[in-house]
ZATORLUM-84416 format. One line per 4 residues: number of its first residue (from 1); for each residue x, y, z of N, C-alpha, C. Coordinates in steps of 0.05 Angstrom, whole numbers. Layout:
NUM = X/Y/Z/X/Y/Z/X/Y/Z  ...
# end
This chain:
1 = -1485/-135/-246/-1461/-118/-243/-1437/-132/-257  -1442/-150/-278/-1421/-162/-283/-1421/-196/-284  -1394/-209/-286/-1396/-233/-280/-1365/-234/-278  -1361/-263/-256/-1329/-268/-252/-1322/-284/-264
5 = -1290/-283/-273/-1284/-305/-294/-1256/-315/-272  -1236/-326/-289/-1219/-334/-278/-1190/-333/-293  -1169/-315/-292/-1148/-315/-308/-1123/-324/-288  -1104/-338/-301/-1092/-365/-291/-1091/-360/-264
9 = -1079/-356/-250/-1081/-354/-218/-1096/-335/-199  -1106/-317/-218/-1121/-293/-193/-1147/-297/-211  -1159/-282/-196/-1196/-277/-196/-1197/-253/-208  -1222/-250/-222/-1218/-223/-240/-1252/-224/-243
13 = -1268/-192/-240/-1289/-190/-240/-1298/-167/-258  -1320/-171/-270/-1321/-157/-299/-1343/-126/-284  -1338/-103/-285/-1358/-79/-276/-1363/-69/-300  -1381/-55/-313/-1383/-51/-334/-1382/-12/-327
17 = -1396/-2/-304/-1401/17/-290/-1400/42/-309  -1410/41/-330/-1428/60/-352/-1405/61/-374  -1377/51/-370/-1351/45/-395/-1358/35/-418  -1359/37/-444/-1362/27/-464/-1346/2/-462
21 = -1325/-5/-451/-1316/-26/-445/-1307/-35/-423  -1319/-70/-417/-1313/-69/-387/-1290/-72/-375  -1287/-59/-346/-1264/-70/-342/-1252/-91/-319  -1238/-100/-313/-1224/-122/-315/-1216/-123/-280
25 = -1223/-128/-261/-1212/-125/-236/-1198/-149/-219  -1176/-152/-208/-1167/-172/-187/-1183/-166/-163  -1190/-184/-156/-1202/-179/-127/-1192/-201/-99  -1189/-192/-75/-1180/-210/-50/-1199/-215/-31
29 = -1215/-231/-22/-1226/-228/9/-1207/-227/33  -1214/-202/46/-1208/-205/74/-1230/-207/92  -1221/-223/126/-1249/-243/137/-1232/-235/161  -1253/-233/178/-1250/-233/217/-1271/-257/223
33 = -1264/-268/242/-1274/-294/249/-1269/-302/283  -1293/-299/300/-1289/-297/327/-1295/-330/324  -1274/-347/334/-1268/-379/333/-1293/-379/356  -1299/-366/375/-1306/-376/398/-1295/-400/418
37 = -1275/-403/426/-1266/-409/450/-1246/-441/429  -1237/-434/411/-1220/-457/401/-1194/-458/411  -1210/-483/429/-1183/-497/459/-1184/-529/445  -1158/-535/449/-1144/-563/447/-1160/-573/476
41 = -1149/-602/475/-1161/-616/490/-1139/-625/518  -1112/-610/519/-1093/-610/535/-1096/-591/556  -1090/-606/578/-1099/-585/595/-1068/-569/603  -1075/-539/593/-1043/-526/597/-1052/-515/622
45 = -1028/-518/649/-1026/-511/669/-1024/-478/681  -1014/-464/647/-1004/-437/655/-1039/-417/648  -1047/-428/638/-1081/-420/625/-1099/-430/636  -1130/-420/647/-1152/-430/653/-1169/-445/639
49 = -1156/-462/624/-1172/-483/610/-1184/-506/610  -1189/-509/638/-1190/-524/657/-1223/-540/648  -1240/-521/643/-1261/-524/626/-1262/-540/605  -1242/-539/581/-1238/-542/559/-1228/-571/560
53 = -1233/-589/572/-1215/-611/576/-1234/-635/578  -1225/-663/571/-1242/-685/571/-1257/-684/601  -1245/-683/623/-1260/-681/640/-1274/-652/655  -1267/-635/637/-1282/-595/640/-1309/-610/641
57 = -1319/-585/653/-1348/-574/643/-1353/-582/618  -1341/-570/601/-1356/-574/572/-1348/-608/558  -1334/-624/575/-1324/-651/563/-1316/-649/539  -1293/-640/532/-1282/-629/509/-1270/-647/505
61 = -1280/-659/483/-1270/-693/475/-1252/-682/447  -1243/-699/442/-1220/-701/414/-1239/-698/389  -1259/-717/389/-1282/-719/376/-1293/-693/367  -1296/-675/392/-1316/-648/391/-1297/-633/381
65 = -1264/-629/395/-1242/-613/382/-1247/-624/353  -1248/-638/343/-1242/-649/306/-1267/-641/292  -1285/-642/300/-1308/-627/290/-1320/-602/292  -1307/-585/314/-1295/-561/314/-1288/-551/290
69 = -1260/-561/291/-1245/-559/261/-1259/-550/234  -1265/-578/236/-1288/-585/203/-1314/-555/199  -1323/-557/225/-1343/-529/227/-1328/-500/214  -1303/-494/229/-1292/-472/231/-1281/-474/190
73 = -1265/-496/187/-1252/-488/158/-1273/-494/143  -1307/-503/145/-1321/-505/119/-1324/-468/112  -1330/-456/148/-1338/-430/138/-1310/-416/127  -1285/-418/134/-1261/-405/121/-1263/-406/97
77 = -1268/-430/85/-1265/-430/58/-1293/-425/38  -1305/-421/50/-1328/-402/37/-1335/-379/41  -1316/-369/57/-1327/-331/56/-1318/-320/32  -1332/-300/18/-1323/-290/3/-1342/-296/-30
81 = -1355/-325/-20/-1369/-335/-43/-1390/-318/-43  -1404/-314/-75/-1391/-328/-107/-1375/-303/-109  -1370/-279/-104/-1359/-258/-117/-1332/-279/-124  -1322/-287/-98/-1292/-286/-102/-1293/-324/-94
85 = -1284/-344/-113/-1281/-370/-105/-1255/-381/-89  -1242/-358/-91/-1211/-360/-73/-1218/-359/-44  -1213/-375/-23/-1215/-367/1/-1202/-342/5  -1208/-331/26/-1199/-305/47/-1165/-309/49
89 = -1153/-284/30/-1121/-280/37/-1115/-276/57  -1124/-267/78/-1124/-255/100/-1147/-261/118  -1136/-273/142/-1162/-279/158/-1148/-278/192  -1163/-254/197/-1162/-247/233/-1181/-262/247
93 = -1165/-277/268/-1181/-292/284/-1183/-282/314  -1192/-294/330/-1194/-280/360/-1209/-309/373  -1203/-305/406/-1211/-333/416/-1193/-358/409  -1166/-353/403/-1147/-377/407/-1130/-380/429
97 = -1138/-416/425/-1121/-419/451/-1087/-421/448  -1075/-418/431/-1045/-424/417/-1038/-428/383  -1020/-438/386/-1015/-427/358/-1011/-456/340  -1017/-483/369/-1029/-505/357/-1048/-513/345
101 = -1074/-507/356/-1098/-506/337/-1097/-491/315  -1074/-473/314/-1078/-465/285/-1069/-478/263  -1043/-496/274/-1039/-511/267/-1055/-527/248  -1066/-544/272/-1087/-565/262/-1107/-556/252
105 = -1122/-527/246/-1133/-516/230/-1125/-516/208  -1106/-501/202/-1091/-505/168/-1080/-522/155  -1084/-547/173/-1071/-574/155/-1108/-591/153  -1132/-580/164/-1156/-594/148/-1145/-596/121
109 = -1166/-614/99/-1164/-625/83/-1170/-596/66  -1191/-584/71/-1202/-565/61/-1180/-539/52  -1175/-534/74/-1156/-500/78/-1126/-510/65  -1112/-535/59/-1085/-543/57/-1082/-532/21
113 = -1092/-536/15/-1093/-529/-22/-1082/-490/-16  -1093/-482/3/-1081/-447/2/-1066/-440/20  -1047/-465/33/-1014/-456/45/-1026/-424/58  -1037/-431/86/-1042/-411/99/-1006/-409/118
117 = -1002/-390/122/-977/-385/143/-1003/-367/174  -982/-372/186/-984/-363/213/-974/-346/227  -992/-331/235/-983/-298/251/-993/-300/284  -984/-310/302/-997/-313/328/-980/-303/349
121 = -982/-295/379/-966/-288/394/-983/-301/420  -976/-304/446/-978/-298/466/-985/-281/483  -1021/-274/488/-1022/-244/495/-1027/-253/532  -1027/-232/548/-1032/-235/579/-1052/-241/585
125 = -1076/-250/570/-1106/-257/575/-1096/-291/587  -1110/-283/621/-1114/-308/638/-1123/-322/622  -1150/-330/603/-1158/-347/602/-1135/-370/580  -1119/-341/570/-1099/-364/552/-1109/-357/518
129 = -1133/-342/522/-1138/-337/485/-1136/-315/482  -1124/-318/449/-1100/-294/439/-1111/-294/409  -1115/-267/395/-1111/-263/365/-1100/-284/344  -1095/-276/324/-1074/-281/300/-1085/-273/282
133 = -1070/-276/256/-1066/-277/225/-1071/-301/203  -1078/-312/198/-1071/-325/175/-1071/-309/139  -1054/-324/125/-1051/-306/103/-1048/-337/87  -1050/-325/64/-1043/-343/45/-1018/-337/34
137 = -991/-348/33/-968/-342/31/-961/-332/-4  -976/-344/-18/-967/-339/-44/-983/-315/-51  -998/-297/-36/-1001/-269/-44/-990/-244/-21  -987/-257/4/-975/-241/17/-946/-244/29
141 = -936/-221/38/-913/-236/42/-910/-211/71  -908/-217/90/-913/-202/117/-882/-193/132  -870/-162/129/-841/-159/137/-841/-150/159  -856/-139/182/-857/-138/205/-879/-147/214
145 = -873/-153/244/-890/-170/266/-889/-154/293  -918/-143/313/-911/-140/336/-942/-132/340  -935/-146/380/-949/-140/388/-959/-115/408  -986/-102/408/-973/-80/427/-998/-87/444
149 = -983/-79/471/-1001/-88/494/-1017/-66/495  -1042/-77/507/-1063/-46/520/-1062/-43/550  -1047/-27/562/-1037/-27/596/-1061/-4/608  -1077/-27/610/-1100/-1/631/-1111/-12/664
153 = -1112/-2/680/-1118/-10/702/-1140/9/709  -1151/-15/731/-1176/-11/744/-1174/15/768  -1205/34/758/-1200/52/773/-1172/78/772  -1160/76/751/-1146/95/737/-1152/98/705
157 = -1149/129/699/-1160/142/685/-1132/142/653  -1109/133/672/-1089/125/654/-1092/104/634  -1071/104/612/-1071/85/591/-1035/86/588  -1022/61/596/-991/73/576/-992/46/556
161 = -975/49/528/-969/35/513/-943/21/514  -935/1/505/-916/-13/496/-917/-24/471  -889/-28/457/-892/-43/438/-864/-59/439  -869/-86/435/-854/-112/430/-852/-123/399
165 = -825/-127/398/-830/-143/364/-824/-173/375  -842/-180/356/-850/-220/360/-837/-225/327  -823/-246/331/-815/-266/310/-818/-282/297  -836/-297/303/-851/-314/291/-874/-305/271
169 = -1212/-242/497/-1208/-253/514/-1224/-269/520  -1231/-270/521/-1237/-281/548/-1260/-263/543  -1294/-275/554/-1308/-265/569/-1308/-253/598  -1285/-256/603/-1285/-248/632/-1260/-220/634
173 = -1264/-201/647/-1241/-185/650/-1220/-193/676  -1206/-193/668/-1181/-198/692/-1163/-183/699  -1175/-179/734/-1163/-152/739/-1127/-170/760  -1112/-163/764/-1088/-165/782/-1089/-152/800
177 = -1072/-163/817/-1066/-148/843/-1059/-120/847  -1044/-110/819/-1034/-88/821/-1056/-70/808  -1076/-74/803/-1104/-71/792/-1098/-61/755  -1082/-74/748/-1088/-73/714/-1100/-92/704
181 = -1118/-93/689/-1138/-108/676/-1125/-121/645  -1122/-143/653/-1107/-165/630/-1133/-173/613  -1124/-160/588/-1132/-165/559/-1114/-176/539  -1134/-178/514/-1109/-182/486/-1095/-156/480
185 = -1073/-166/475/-1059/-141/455/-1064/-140/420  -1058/-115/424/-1067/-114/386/-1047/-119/374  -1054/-138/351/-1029/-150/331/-1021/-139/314  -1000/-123/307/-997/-106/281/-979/-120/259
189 = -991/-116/238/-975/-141/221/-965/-118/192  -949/-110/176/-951/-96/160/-933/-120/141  -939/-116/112/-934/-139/92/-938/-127/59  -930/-146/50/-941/-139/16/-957/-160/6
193 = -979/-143/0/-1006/-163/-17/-1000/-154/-41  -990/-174/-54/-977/-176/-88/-964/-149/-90  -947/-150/-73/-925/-133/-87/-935/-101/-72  -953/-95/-56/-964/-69/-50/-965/-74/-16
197 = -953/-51/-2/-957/-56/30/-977/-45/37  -978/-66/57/-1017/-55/73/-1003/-69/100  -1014/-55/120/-1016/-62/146/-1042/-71/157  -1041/-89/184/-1067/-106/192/-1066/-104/220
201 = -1085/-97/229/-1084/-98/255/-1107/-118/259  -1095/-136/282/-1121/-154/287/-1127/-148/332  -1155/-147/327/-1158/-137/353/-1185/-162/374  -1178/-161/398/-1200/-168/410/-1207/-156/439
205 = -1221/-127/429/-1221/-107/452/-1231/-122/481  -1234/-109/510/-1237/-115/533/-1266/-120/532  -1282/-145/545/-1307/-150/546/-1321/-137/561  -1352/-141/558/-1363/-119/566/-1371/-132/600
209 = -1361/-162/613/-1367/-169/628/-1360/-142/654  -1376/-151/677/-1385/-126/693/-1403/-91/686  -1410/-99/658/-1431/-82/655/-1420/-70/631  -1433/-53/611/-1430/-45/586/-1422/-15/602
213 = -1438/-3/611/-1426/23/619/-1393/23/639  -1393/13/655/-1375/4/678/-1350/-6/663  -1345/-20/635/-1320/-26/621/-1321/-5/606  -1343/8/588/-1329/33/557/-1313/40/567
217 = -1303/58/587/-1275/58/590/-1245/49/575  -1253/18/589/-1234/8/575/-1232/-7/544  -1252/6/529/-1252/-1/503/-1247/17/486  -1254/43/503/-1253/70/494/-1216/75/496
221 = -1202/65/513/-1170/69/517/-1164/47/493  -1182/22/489/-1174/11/464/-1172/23/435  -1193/44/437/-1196/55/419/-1174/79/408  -1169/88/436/-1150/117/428/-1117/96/425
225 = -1114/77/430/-1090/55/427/-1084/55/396  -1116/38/383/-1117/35/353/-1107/59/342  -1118/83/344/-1116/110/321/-1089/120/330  -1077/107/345/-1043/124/357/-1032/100/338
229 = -1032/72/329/-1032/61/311/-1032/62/288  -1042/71/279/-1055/87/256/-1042/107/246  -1045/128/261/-1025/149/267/-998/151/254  -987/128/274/-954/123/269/-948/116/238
233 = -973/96/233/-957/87/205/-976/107/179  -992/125/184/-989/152/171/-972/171/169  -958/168/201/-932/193/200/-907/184/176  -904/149/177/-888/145/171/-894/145/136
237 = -918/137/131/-916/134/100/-951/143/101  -959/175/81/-985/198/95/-1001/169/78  -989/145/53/-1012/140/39/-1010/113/52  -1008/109/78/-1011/77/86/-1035/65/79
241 = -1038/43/74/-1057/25/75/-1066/6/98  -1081/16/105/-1090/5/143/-1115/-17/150  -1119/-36/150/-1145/-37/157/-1148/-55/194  -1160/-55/207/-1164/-56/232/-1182/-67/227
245 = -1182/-101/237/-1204/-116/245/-1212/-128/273  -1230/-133/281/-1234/-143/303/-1259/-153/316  -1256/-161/338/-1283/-175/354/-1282/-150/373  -1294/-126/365/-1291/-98/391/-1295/-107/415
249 = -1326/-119/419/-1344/-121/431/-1349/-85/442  -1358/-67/422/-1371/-47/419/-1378/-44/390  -1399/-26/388/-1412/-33/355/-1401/-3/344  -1414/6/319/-1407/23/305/-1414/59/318
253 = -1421/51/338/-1443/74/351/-1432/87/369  -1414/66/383/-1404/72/420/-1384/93/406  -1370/107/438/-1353/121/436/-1323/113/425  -1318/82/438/-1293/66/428/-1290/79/386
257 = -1314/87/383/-1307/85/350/-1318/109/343  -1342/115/355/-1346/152/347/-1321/184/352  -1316/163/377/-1288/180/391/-1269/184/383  -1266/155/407/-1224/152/403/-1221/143/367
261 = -1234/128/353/-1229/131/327/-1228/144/314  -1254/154/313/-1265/177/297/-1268/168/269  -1292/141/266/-1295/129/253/-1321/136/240  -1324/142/212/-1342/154/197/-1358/133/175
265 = -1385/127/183/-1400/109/170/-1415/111/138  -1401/135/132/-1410/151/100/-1380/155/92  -1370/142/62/-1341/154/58/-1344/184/44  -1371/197/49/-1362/230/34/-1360/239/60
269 = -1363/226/90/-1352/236/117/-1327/238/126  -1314/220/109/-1283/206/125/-1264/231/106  -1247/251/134/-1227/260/128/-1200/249/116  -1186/269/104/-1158/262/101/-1143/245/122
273 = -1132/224/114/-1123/205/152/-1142/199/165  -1161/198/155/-1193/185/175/-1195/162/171  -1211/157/184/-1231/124/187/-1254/111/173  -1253/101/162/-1276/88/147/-1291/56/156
277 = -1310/64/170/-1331/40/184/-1355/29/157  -1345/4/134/-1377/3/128/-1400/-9/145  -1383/-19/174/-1412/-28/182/-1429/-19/197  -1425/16/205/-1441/28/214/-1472/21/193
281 = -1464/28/170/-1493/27/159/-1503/1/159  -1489/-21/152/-1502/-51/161/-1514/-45/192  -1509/-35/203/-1524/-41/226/-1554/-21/232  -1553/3/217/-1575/12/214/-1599/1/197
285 = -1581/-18/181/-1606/-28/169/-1615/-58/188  -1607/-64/207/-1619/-84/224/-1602/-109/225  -1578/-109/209/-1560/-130/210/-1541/-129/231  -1534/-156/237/-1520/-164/263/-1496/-178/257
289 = -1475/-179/275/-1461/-212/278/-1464/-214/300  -1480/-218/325/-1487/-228/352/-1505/-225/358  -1522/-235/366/-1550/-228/377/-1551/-236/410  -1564/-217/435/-1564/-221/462/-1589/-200/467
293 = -1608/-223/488/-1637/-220/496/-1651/-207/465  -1648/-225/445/-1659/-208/420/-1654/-195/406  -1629/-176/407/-1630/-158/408/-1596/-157/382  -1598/-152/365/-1567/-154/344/-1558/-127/352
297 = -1522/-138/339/-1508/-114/342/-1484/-131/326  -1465/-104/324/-1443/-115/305/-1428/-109/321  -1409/-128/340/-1379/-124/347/-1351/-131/330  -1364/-140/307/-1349/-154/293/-1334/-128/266
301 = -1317/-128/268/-1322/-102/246/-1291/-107/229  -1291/-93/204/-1265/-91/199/-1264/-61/186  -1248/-38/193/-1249/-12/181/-1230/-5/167  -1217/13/154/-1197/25/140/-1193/45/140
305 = -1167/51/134/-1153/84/132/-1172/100/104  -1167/131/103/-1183/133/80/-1164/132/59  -1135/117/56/-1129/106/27/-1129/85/21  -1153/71/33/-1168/44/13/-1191/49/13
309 = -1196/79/10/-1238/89/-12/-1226/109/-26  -1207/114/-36/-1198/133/-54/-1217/118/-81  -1221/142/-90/-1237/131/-125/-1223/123/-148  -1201/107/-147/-1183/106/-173/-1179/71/-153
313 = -1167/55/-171/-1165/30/-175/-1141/19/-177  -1119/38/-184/-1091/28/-192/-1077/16/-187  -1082/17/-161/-1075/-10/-126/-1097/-18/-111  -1097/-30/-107/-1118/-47/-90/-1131/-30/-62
317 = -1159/-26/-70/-1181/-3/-56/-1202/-20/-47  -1215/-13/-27/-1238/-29/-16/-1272/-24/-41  -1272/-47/-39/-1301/-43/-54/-1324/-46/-37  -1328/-73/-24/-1349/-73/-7/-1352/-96/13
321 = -1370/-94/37/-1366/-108/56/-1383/-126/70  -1391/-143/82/-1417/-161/89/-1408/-177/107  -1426/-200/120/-1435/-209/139/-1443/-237/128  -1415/-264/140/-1426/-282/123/-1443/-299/152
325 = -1466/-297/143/-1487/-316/157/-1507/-329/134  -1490/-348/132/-1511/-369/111/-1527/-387/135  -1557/-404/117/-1563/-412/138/-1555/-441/161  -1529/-448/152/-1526/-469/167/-1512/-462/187
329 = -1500/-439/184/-1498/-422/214/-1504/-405/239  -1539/-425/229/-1559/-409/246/-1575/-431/262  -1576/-417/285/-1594/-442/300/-1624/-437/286  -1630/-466/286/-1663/-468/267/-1690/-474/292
333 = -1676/-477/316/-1703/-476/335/-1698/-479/358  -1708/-478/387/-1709/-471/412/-1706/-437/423  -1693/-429/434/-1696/-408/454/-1682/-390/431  -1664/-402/423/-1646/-385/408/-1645/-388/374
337 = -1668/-390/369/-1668/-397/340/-1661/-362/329  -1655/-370/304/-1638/-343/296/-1621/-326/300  -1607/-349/321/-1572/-332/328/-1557/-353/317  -1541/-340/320/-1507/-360/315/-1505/-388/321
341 = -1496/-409/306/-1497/-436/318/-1477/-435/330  -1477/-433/358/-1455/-438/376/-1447/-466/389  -1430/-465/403/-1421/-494/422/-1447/-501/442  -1456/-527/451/-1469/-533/473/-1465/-553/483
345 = -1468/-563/500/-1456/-593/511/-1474/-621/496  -1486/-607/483/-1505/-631/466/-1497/-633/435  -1486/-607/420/-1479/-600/395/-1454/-586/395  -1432/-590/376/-1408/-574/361/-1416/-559/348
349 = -1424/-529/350/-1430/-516/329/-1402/-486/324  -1408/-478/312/-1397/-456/303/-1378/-435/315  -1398/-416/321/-1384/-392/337/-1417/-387/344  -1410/-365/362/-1439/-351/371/-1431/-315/362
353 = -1413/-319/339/-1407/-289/326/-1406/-300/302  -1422/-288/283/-1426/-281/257/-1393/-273/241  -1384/-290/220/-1350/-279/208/-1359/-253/191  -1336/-239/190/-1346/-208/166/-1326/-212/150
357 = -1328/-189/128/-1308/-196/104/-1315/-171/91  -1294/-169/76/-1287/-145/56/-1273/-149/25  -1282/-136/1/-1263/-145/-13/-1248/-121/-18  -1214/-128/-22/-1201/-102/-42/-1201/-111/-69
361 = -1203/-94/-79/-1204/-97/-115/-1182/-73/-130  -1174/-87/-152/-1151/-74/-172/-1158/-71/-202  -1153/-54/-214/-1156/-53/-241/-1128/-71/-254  -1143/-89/-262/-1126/-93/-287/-1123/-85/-318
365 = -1095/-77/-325/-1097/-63/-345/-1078/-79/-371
# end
């Protein structure tokens, strides 16, 4: 299909796609990345991290935090390879414990050469882990920030919204006294990637702990949250550029995305203002980013409005999407060989979620 070359600061990939002459594209990776449980080694008093600590459960030594690290930014800085040798402009995370480790994430040796900035907030999840952003500053430049909470309670059929502007879960669901169920909020970030606005939502819907049927509910109120999202910044501008990433924990199938999205896995499906899922079809063909009792599924997803599959190039349009599981991020034997190299009290590994990625591409002319 081509080959990639390199013109002075951006990436450029050659399609030939039946043209007598080829042409010439910029291209970006965008990446979702479930950290799995990336906690410092401080024990904060206002968070249940009680675990996470030299003397926790898991003996969360300085040692294991630092090689954490090294795990998490070898795979940052290789998603996206060979199409694109630039790391990920854009990279949604989920499972943080603060906006320290991100810190100490973006000053590895590795990630410091692409001046990542920081997009993080404070969401109500007991356990203390919250979303973010990272971007690479010298292609984006991000003019609003906010978070909006998801207000749903247990045993009510209600959903209300809020939205907060900021300045700068948890496996477990947590219900309150007043019976609302504390989750993440969704991060909405809208910005200019070289000069063109696109909005980002980064998400880490309600877990499916207490049973998969017994929560859709509340992933499904996540869902109708996102597309009122969506919504707004269609009302406000019909050709927004949207894309919505996240750790659902629902796949391409459930209602959270057949529904309240109305998320369409073929783009000759996706209406005017619709939704575009490519990983419905990754997952019909047997691909995963999690695997449980055997069994894959994709909670991991990133989707788009339908004005990034429009057929013209002139601004930056989605081309295509995947599943980075190379093999050193796979367990090679015991119970769980062929899932995710995750954390264990014997090994630092990975995540036990597979990262995803997308590229947008531009004609250059």
């Amino acid at each position: 299909m081509g080959k990639i070359i390199r013109f002075s600061l951006f990436l450029f990939f050659v399609l030939s796609w039946g043209f007598a002459q080829p042409k010439k594209f910029k291209i970006h990776t965008v990446a979702f990345y479930n950290f799995e449980n990336l906690f410092d080694t401080i024990n904060d008093p206002a968070t249940n991290d009680d675990e996470w600590t030299p003397a926790g459960l898991q003996n969360w030594t300085d040692a294991k935090y630092r090689q954490k690290l090294k795990n998490l930014v070898r795979v940052l800085s290789e998603i996206g390879m060979p199409e694109n040798t630039n790391a990920p402009v854009l990279i949604g995370g989920s499972e943080i414990e603060n906006r320290g480790v991100l810190e100490d994430l973006i000053r590895q040796p590795q990630l410091q050469p692409y001046d990542y900035g920081i997009i993080h907030f404070d969401s109500p999840d007991k356990r203390g882990i919250d979303v973010a952003l990272l971007y690479q500053k010298k292609f984006f430049r991000p003019t609003s920030l906010s978070n909006i909470p998801l207000n749903i309670y247990k045993n009510r059929s209600t959903v209300k919204e809020e939205k907060t502007e900021v300045d700068s879960v948890e496996e477990k669901v947590i219900v309150a006294p007043n019976n609302r169920v504390f989750t993440r909020d969704q991060l909405l970030i809208t910005g200019f990637l070289e000069g063109e606005e696109i909005s980002i939502i980064v998400n880490h819907w309600p877990s499916r702990s207490g049973g998969e049927k017994a929560t859709a509910k509340y992933r499904e109120a996540a869902g109708v949250l996102n597309r009122k999202i969506i919504d707004s910044l269609q009302h406000i501008n019909p050709d927004a550029k949207v894309i919505s990433m996240g750790d659902f924990n629902d796949g391409p199938y459930n209602r959270s995305f057949k529904i309240a999205l109305g998320a369409k896995g073929k783009k000759s499906d996706v209406p005017e203002f619709g939704i575009f899922n490519p990983f419905e079809e990754m997952l019909a063909r047997g691909m995963g980013t999690l695997a449980f009792r055997d069994s894959w599924d994709i909670f991991d997803q990133i989707i788009l409005s339908e004005s990034l599959i429009k057929p013209d190039f002139d601004s930056f349009k989605f081309w295509k999407a995947g599943i980075f599981n190379k093999p050193y991020l796979i367990q090679t034997s015991g119970k769980y060989k062929g899932y995710p190299l995750r954390h264990t009290l014997t090994e630092v590994g990975f995540s036990d979620h597979f990262p995803v990625y997308l590229y947008l591409i531009k004609e250059v002319k």
